[in-house]
C-alpha positions as CSV (number, residue, x, y, z in Angstrom):
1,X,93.1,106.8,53.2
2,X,95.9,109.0,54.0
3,X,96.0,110.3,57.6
4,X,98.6,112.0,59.5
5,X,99.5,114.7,61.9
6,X,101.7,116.9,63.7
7,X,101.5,117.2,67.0
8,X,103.8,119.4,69.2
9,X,103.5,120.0,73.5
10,X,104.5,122.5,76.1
11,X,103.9,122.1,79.5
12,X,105.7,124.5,82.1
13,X,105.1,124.6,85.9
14,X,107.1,126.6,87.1
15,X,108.7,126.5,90.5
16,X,106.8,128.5,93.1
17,X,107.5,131.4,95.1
18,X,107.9,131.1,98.8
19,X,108.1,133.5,101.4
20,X,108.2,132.3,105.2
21,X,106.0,135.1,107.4
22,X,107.7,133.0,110.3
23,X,109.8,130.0,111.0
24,X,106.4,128.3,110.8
25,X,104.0,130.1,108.5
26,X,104.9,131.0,105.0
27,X,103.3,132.2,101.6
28,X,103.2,130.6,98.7
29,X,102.0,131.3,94.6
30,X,102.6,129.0,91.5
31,X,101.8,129.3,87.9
32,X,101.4,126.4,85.1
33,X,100.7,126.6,81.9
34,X,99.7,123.2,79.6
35,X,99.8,124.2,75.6
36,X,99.2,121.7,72.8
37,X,98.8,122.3,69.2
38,X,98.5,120.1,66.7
39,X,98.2,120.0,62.4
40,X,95.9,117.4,61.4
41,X,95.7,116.6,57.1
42,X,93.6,113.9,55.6
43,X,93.4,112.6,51.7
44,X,91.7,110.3,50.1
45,X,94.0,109.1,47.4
46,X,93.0,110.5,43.0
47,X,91.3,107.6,41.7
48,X,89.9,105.4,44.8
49,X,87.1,103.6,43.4
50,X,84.5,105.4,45.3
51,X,85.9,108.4,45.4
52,X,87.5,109.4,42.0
53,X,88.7,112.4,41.9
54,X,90.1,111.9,46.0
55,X,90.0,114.7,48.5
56,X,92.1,116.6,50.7
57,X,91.3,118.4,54.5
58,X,93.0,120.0,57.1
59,X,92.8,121.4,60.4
60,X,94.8,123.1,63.3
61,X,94.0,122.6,67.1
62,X,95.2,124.6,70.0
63,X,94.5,123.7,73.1
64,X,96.2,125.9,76.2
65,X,95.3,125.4,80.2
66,X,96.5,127.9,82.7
67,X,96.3,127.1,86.3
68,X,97.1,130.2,89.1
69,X,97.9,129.0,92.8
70,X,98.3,131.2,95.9
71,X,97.8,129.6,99.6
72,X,99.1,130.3,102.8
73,X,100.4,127.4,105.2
74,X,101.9,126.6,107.9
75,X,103.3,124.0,110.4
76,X,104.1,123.7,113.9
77,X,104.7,120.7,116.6
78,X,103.4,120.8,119.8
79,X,104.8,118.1,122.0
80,X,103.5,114.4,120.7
81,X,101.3,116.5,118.0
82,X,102.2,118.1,115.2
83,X,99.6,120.3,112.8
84,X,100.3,121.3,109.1
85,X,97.0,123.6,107.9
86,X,96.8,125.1,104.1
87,X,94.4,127.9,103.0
88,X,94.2,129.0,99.3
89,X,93.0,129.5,95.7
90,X,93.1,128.2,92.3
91,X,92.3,129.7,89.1
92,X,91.9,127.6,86.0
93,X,91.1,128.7,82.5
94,X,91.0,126.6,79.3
95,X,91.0,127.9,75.5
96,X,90.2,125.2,72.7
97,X,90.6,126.3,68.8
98,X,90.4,124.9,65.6
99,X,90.3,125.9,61.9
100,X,90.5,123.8,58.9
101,X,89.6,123.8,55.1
102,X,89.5,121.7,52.7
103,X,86.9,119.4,50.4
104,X,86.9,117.0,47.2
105,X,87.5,116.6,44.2
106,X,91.0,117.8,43.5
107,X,91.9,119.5,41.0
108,X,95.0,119.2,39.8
109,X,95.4,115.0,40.7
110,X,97.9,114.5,43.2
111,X,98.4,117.5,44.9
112,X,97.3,117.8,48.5
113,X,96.3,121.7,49.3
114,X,93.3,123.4,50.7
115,X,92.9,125.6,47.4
116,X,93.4,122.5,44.9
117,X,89.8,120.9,45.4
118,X,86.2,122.0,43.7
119,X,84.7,123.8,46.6
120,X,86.9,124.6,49.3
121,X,85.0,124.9,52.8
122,X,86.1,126.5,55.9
123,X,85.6,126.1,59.1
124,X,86.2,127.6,62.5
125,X,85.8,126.6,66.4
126,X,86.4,128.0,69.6
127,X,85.6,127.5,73.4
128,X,86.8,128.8,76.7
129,X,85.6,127.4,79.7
130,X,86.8,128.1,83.3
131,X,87.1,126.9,87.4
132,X,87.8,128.9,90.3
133,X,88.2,127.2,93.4
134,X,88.7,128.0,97.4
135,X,90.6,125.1,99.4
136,X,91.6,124.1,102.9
137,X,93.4,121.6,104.4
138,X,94.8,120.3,107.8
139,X,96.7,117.1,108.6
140,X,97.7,116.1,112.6
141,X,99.6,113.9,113.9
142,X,100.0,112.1,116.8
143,X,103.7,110.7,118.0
144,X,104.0,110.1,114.1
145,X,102.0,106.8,114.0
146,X,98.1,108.1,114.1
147,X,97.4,110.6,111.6
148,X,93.6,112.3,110.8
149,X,93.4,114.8,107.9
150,X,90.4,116.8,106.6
151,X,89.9,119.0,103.4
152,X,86.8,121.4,102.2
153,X,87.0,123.1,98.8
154,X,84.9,125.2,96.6
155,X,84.6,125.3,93.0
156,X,82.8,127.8,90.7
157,X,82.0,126.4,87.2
158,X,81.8,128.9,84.4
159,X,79.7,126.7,82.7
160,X,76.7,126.2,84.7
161,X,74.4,128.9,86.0
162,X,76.3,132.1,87.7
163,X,73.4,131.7,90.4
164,X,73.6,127.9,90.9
165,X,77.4,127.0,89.8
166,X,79.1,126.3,92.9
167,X,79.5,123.2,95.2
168,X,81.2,122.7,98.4
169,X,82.9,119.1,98.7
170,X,85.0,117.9,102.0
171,X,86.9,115.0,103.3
172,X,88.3,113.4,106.5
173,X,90.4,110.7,106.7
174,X,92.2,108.7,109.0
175,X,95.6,106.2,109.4
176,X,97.1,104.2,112.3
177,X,100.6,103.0,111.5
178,X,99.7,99.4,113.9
179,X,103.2,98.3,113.4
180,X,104.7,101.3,115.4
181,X,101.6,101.8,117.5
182,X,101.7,98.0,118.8
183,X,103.8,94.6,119.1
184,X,103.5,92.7,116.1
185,X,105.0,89.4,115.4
186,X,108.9,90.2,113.7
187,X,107.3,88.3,110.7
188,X,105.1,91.5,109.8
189,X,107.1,94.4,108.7
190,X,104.8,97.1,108.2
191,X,100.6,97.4,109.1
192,X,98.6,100.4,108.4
193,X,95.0,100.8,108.7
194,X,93.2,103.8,107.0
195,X,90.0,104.8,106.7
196,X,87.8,107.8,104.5
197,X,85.3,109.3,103.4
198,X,85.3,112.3,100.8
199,X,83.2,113.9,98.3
200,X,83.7,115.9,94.6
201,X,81.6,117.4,92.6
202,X,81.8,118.4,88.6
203,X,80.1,120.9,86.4
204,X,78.5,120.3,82.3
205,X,80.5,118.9,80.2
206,X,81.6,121.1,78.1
207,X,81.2,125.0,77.6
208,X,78.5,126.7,76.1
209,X,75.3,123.4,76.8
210,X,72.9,126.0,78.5
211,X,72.7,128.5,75.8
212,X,71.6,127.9,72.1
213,X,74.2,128.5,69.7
214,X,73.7,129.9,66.4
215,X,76.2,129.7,63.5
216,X,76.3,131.6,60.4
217,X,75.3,129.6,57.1
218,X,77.5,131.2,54.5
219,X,75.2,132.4,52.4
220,X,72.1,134.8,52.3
221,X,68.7,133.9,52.0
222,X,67.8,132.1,49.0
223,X,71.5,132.4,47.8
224,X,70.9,136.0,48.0
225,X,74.3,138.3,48.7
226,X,73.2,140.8,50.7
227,X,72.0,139.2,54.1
228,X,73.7,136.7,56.0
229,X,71.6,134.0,57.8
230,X,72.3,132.3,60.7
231,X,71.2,128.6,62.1
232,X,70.7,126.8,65.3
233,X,74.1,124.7,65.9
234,X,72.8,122.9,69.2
235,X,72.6,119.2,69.1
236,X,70.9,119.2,72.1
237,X,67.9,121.4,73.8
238,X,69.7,124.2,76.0
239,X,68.9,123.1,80.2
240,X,69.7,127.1,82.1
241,X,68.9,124.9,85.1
242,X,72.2,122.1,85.3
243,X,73.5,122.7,88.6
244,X,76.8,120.4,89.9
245,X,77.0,116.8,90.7
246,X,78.3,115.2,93.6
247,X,79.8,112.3,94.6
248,X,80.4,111.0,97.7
249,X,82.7,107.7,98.9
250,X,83.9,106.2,101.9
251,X,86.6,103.9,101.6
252,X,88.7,101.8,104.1
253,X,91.9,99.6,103.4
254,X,94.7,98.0,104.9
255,X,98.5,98.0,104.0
256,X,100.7,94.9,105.6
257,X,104.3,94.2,104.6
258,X,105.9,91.3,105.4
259,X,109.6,89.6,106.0
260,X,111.3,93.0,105.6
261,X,109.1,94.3,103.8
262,X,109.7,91.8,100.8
263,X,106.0,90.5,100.3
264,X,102.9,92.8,100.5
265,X,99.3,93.1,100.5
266,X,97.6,96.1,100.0
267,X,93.8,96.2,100.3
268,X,90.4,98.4,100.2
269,X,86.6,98.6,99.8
270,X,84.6,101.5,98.6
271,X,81.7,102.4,98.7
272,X,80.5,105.3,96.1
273,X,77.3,107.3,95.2
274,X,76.5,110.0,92.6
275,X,74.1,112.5,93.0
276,X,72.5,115.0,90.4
277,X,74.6,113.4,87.7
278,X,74.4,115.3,84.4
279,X,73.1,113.1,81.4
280,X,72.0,113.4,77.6
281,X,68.3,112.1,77.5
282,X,66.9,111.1,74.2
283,X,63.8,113.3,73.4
284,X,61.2,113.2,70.1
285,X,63.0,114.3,67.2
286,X,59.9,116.5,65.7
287,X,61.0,118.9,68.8
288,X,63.5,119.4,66.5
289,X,66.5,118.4,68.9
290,X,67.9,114.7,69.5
291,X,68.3,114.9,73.1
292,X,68.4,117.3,76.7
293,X,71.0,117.8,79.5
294,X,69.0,117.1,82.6
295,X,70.3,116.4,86.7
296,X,68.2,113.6,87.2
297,X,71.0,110.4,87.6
298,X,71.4,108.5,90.3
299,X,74.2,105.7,90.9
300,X,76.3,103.8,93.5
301,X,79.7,102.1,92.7
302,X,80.9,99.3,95.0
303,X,84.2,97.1,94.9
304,X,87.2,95.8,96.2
305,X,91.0,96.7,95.2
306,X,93.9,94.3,95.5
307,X,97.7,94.8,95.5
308,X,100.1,91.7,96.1
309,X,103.8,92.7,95.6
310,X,106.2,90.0,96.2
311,X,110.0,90.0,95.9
312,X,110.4,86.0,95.2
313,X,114.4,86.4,94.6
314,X,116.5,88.8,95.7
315,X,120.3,88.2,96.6
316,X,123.0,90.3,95.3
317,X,123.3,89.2,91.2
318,X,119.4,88.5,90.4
319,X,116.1,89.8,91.5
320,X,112.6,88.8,90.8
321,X,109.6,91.2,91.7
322,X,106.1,90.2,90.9
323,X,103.1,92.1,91.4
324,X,99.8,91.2,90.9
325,X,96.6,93.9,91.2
326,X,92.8,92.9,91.3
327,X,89.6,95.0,91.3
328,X,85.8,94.5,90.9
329,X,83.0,96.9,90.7
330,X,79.6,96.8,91.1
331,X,77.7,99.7,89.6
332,X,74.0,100.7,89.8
333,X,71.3,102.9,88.2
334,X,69.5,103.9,91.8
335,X,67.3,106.4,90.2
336,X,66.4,108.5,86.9
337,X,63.6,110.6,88.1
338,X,60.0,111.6,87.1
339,X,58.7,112.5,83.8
340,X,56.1,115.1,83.1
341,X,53.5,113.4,84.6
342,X,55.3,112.5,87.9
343,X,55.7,108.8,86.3
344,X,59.4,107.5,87.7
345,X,61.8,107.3,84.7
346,X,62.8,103.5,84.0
347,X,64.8,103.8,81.5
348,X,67.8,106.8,80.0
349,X,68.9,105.9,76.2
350,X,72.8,107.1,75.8
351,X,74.3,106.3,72.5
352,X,72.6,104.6,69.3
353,X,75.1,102.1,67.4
354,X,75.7,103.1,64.0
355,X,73.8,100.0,63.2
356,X,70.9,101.3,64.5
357,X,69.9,98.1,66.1
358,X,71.1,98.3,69.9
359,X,72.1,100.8,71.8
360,X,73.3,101.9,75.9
361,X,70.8,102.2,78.0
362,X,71.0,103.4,81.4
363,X,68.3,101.2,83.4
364,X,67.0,101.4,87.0
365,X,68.2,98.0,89.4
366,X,70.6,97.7,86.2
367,X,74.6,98.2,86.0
368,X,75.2,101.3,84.6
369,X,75.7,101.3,80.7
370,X,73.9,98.3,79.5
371,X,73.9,96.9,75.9
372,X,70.0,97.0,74.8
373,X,68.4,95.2,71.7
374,X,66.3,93.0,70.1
375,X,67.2,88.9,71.5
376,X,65.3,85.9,69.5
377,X,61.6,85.4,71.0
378,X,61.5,82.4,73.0
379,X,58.1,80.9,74.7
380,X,58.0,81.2,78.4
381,X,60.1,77.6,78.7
382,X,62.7,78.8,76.1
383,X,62.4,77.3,73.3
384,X,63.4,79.8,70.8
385,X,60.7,80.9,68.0
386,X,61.5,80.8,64.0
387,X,58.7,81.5,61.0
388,X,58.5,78.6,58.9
389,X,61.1,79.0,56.9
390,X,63.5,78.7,59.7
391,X,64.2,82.2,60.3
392,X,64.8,83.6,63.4
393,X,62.5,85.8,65.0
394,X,63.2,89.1,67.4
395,X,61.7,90.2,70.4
396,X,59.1,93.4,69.7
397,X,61.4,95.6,71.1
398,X,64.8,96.6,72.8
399,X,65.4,94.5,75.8
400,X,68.9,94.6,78.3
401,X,71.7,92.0,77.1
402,X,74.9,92.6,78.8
403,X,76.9,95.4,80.8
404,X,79.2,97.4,78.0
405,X,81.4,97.8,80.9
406,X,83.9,95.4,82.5
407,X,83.5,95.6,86.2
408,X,86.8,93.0,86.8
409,X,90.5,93.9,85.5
410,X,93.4,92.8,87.0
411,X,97.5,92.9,86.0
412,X,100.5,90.9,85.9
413,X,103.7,92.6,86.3
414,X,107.3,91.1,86.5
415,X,110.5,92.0,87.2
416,X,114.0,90.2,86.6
417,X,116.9,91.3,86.9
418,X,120.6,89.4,86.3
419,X,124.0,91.3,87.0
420,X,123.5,94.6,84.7
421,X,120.2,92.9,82.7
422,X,117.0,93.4,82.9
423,X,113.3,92.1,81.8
424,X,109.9,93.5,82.7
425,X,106.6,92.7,81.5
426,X,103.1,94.1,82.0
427,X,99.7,91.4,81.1
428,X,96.5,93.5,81.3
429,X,93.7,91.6,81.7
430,X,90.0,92.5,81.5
431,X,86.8,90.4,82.6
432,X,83.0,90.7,82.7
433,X,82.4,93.4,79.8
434,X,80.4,93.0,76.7
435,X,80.4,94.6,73.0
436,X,77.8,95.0,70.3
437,X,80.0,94.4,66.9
438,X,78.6,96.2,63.9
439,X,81.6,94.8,61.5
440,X,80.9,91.2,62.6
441,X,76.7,92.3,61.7
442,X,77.8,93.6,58.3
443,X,80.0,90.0,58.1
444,X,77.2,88.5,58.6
445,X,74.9,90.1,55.9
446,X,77.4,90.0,53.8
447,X,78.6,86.4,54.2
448,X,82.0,87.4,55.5
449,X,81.8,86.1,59.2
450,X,83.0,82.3,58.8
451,X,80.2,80.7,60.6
452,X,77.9,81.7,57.5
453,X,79.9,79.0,55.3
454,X,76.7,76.7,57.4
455,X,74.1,76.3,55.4
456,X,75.2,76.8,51.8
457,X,74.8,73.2,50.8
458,X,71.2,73.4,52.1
459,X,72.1,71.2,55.3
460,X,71.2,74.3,58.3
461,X,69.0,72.6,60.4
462,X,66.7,74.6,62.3
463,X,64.6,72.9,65.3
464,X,62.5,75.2,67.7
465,X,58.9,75.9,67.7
466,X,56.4,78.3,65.5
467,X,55.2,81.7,66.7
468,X,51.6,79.4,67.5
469,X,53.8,77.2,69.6
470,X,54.3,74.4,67.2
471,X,57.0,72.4,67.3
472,X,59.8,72.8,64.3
473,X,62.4,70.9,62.4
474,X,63.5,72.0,59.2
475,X,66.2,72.5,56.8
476,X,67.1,75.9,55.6
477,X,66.6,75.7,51.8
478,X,70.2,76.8,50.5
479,X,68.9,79.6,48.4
480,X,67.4,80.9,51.9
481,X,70.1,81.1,53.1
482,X,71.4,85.1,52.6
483,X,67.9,85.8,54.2
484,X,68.7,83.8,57.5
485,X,71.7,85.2,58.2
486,X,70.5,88.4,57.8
487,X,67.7,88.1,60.3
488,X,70.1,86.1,62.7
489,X,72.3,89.3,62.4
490,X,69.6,91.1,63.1
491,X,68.9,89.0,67.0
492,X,71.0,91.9,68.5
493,X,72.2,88.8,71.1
494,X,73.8,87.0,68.1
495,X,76.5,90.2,67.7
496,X,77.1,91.1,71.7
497,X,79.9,89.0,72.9
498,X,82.0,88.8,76.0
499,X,84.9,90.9,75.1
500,X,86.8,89.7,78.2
501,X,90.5,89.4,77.6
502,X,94.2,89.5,78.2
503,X,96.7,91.1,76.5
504,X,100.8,91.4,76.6
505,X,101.0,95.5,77.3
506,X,104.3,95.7,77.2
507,X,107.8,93.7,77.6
508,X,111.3,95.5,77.8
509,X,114.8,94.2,77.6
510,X,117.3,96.5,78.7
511,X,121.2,96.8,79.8
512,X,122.9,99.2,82.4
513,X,126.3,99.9,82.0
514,X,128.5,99.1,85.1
515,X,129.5,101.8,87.3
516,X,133.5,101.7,86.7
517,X,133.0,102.3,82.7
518,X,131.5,105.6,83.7
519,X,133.9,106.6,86.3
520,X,136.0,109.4,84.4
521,X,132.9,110.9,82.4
522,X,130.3,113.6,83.7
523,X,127.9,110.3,83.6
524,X,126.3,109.0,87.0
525,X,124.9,106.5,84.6
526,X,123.5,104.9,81.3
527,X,121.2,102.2,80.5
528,X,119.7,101.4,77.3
529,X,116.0,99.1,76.9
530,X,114.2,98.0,73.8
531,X,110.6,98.4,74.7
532,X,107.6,97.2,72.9
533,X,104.2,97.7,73.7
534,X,100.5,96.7,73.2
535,X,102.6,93.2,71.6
536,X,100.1,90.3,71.9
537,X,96.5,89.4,72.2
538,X,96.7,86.5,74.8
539,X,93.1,85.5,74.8
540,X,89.8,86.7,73.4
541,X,86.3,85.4,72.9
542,X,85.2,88.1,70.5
543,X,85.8,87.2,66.5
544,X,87.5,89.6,63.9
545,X,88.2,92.3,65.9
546,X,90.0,93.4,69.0
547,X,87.7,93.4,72.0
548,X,88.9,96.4,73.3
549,X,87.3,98.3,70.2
550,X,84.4,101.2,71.2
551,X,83.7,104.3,70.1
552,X,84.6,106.1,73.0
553,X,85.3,105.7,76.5
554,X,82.2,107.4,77.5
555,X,80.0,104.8,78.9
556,X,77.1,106.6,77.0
557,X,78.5,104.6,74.5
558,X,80.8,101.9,75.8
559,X,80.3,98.5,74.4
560,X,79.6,99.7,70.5
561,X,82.2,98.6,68.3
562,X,82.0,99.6,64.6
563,X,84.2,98.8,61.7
564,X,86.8,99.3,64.4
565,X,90.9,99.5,62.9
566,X,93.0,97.0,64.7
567,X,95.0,98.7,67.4
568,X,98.9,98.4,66.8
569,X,102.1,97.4,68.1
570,X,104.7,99.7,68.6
571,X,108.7,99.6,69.8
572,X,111.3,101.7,70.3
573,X,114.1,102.2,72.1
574,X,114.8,104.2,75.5
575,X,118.1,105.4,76.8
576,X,118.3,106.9,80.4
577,X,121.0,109.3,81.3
578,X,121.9,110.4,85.0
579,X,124.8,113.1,85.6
C-alpha cells in the first residue's frame, strides 16, 4: 500500500507589547498563532491480489490554534523581601478541518485521482472548540534563598455545560536554597529543598460529546431525489451533565550538587489524585449506542523521580557527562461509582482488542488500565485443566492479567567530548508493562509463531488434569494439532507478554570547527553531527513485534497491539550555525 503525505507548519508568537505604568508596574498583551495543514493520499496498487482493480483516497487537514494574552504585573523589593504579582487572561480557540474523496476501483489502471475510481465519495469534517481562562500569580522572596509562590486560575470550557463549565485550580509552593541559608560541608555545592501542592482541572475530550450529532446520508428516502435524510453520527450516548475534572498533587523533592557542582542528585515524591474523571463506559448495544461519557472515575498516582548527573571527566581536551533518570508509578482505580440501583461499579471496560478476546479494563483496588481476558482454568491448587484431547481450556469469562501500562522507565544518557569531537547517546528503557499481541494470536492460528513447529510429529505432550479433576497425560495426536494451537491462542494469558525493554534512541557523532578557521567570516560558529535515531532494540521479551506497538497512547487502550508495522530507523544530518 502506497501511503504518503505532505505536511507543512506555522507557528508565530509574536513578541509582546509592554508598557511600564511605573518603574515597577507594567502592562503586558501577546498573540500566538499555531497552524498546521497537511495532504494526506493513499492507493492501493491496480492488480493487488485482493484488491484488483486498487484504489485511491485523499484528504486535507487544517488544524489552527490561537492563543490571546493580556496581564498586568508588577515587582517591587522591600528590604530582605522582594514580591513579583501577575494578574491576567487568556483566550484560546482551536479550528480542526478536513475533506477528502476518493474510493475503488480505478478506472483508468494506474492513475491516482479522486475522479478516476467507480464511485467517488466525499467527505467533510469540522470542529472548533475553545478555553478562556483568568490567572494570578505571586512569588516572594526572602534575602534570595527562601522563596514561597502561589497561583489560582480559572478556566471556562466550551465544551461542557455553559452552566457547569468552569473550575477553579490553585497552587502554593515553597523552596529553601539550604546551601546559602546554612554551613554546609565545602564538599556540597548546592542544596535545595522544595516542596508543593497544586491542582488542574480539564474539560471533555473533544467538542461537540454532549449533543447528538446528525449527518446527512446523501440520498433521499428510499433513493428518492427530492428529500434529503439525515442520521445519528454519535458513537456514544450524549451526557449534558460532564462537568470538569480535577486533579490534585503534592509533591516534595530535593536538589544537591556536589564538588563544584560536577555530580548531582535530583530527587521527588508525589503524590496524585483524580477526581470526576471523564470516561467512555461500555453500555448494551440494543440501546443503540456502544458506550456513555460519565464523571464517575476515581484514581491516585504515587512515585518517585530520580536524576543522577555526573561529570566523570572533565579537564581541558575531553569531557565525559553521564546522566542517568529513574521513575516508578503506582496507579490506582479508587472508585467508579454506583449504578442504577445504587450497586458500586466494579469494573469500567475501555477499548475491545480487534481480536475481540481481551480487552482494558479499568478495575477497583486495580492499576489503572489493566489487560482483561480469558487465562487457562486451573483447580484451586493449579493444576491447569485440558478436555481429553489435550486442549486447553479457558476460564468462563474475562479475568485481570497484567497492567498495559509500564509504571518503571528510566534513561541512559552520555556525553564525550575530545578536542573539537563529540559523541552522545540516549538508551530508553522501559519496565513493568504488558501487551495483548493480536499478530502473534493470528501466528498462532495460523501456524506462523515458531513455537507451533511442537507437536507436528505427534510428540506434544500434555499432562494436567480433566475438568472432573482427573489426572492427565497424553500426546496431542499430530492431526490435532491446528485445533490446539488455536484454543491455546485463544488462553488470552498465552498472547499478553511483558513488553519491558530497552532501546538505543539515539547516538550522534558530530565535529565543531575551531574558532580561528572562522575568524574572518560573519560565523560565530559551525558544527556539523550525523544523527540517527530509534537505531537498536537492546532487549525485549515480546516475539515478532516491537514491544512498544499499541494502538494508541490512550490508556483506554494501552497494551493492545495488532498487526502492528515495525517502527523505523531514521538518520540525518544536522548543521548548527551561530553569527
Amino acid at each position: 500500500r502506497d501511503l504518503h503525505s505532505f505536511p507543512t507548519r506555522r507557528s508565530s508568537d509574536l513578541e509582546p507589547v509592554r508598557y511600564d505604568l511605573t518603574k515597577w508596574l507594567y502592562v503586558q498583551g501577546r498573540f500566538g498563532t499555531d497552524f498546521t495543514s497537511r495532504d494526506n493520499a493513499s492507493s492501493e496498487a491496480y492488480g493487488t491480489a485482493y484488491k484488483p482493480r486498487g484504489d485511491f483516497n485523499e484528504s486535507f487537514q487544517t488544524i489552527r490554534e490561537d492563543n490571546y494574552d493580556l496581564f498586568v504585573g508588577g515587582n517591587k523589593t522591600f528590604g530582605d523581601f522582594s514580591v513579583d504579582v501577575l494578574l491576567g487572561g487568556n483566550k484560546m480557540t482551536r479550528k480542526a478541518e478536513s475533506k477528502g474523496g476518493g474510493g475503488n476501483d480505478l478506472v483508468v489502471p494506474f492513475v491516482h485521482s479522486v475522479t478516476n475510481v467507480a464511485a467517488p465519495s466525499f467527505s467533510y469534517a469540522f470542529n472548533q472548540q475553545g478555553v478562556n481562562s483568568v490567572f494570578g500569580s505571586a512569588n516572594f522572596s526572602y534575602k534570595n534563598f527562601v522563596f514561597l509562590n502561589a497561583t489560582a486560575r480559572q478556566d471556562r470550557f466550551s465544551t461542557l455545560d455553559p452552566n457547569d463549565n468552569s473550575i477553579v485550580y490553585p497552587s502554593i509552593g515553597a523552596s529553601v536554597i539550604l546551601s546559602d541559608a546554612l554551613k554546609l560541608p565545602a564538599i556540597i555545592s548546592f542544596a535545595k529543598l522544595r516542596g508543593s501542592w497544586a491542582q488542574a482541572g480539564g474539560g471533555a475530550p473533544g467538542p461537540y460529546e454532549l449533543l447528538l450529532n446528525y449527518g446527512l446520508v446523501g440520498s433521499g428516502h428510499l433513493n428518492g431525489q427530492n428529500a434529503n435524510l439525515g442520521q445519528i453520527t454519535n458513537g456514544s450516548i450524549p451526557n449534558p451533565t460532564l462537568k470538569p475534572f480535577l486533579t490534585s498533587e503534592s509533591e516534595i523533592g530535593v536538589d544537591i550538587r556536589f564538588l563544584k557542582n560536577r555530580f548531582g542528585i535530583d530527587f521527588a515524591w508525589y503524590n496524585k489524585k483524580t477526581t470526576d474523571e471523564i470516561l467512555a463506559t461500555s453500555i448494551s448495544s440494543t440501546s443503540g449506542f456502544g458506550s456513555t461519557l460519565i464523571n464517575i472515575a476515581e484514581s491516585s498516582n504515587k512515585g518517585i523521580e530520580l536524576l543522577l548527573t555526573g561529570a566523570i571527566i572533565d579537564n581541558k581536551n575531553l569531557k565525559w557527562e553521564v546522566t542517568v533518570n529513574y521513575a516508578k508509578n503506582t496507579s490506582k482505580v479508587l472508585n467508579l461509582g454506583t449504578n442504577a440501583s445504587g450497586d458500586p461499579i466494579k469494573t469500567l471496560n475501555g477499548e475491545e482488542s480487534r481480536v475481540r478476546r481481551e480487552r482494558i479494563a479499568f478495575i477497583v483496588g486495580q492499576p489503572v488500565g489493566m489487560i482483561t481476558g480469558y487465562k487457562h482454568r486451573t483447580d484451586d491448587k493449579g493444576q491447569k485443566m485440558y478436555t481429553p484431547e489435550g486442549y486447553p481450556i479457558t476460564t468462563a469469562g474475562y479475568e485481570a492479567i497484567a497492567e498495559g501500562i509500564h509504571p518503571i522507565s528510566a534513561g541512559v544518557s552520555s556525553t564525550l567530548r575530545y578536542k573539537n569531537f563529540n559523541m552522545q547517546f540516549l538508551i530508553d528503557i522501559r519496565k513493568g508493562g504488558h501487551v495483548a499481541s493480536g499478530t502473534n494470536w493470528f501466528a498462532y492460528l495460523y501456524g506462523l509463531q515458531q513455537e507451533t513447529l511442537n507437536g507436528r510429529d505427534g510428540t506434544l505432550k500434555v499432562s494436567g488434569i480433566l475438568d472432573n479433576g482427573t489426572a492427565l497425560n497424553t500426546t496431542v495426536a499430530a492431526g490435532n494439532i491446528d485445533d490446539y494451537w488455536s484454543r491455546y491462542a485463544n488462553v488470552t494469558e498465552n498472547v499478553v507478554y511483558d513488553a519491558s525493554f530497552g532501546k538505543l534512541r539515539q547516538l550522534s557523532i558530530g565535529y565543531t570547527l575551531p574558532t580561528k578557521m572562522l575568524a574572518k567570516t560573519p560565523i560565530e560558529s559551525l558544527s556539523v553531527s550525523l544523527v540517527g535515531r530509534n537505531l537498536l532494540l537492546l532487549w525485549s521479551d515480546v516475539p515478532n513485534i516491537d514491544p512498544e506497538s499499541a494502538y494508541t497512547v490512550d490508556r483506554r487502550s494501552q497494551g493492545l497491539e495488532f498487526f502492528a508495522l515495525p517502527q523505523t530507523r531514521s538518520f540525518g544530518v544536522n548543521v548548527a550555525v551561530n553569527f
